[in-house]
C-alpha positions as a printed Julia matrix, in Angstrom:
45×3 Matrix{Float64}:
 -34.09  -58.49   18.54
 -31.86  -56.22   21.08
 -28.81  -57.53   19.77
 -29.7   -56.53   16.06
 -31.11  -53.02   17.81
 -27.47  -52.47   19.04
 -25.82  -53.64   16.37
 -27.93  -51.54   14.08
 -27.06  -48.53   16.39
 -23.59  -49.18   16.49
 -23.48  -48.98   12.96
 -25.42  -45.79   12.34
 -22.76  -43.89   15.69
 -20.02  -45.22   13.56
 -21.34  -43.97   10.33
 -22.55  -40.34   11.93
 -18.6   -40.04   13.9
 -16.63  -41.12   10.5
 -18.82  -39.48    7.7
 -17.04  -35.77    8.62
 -13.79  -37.12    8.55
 -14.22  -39.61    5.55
 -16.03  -36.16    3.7
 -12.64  -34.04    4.64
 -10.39  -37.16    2.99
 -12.66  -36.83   -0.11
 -12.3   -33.33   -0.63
  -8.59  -33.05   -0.19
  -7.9   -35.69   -2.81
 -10.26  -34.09   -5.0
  -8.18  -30.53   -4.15
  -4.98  -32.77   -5.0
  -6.37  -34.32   -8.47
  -7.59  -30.99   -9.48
  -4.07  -29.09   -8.9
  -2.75  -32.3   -10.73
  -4.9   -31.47  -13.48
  -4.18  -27.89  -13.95
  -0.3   -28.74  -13.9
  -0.82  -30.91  -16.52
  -2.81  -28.54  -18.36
   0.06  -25.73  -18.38
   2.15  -26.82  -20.66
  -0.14  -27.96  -22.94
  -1.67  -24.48  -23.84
């Protein structure tokens, strides 16, 4: 039962240190697609 305790623990540190960082990542490539998208756009209108 400890083991699973720490385990479970280890998981939720990991998840609470990377989520910030993994949020950042998502929002840049979302930044990226979207100046991808109004490129595209240009010449079409």
């Amino acid at each position: 039962m400890r083991t699973i305790s720490i385990f479970i623990l280890l998981i939720y540190w990991s998840i609470m240190i990377f989520a910030p960082v993994m949020s950042k990542d998502i929002k840049f490539s979302r930044a990226k697609t979207n100046q991808a998208k109004i490129i595209e756009q240009k010449p079409q209108s």
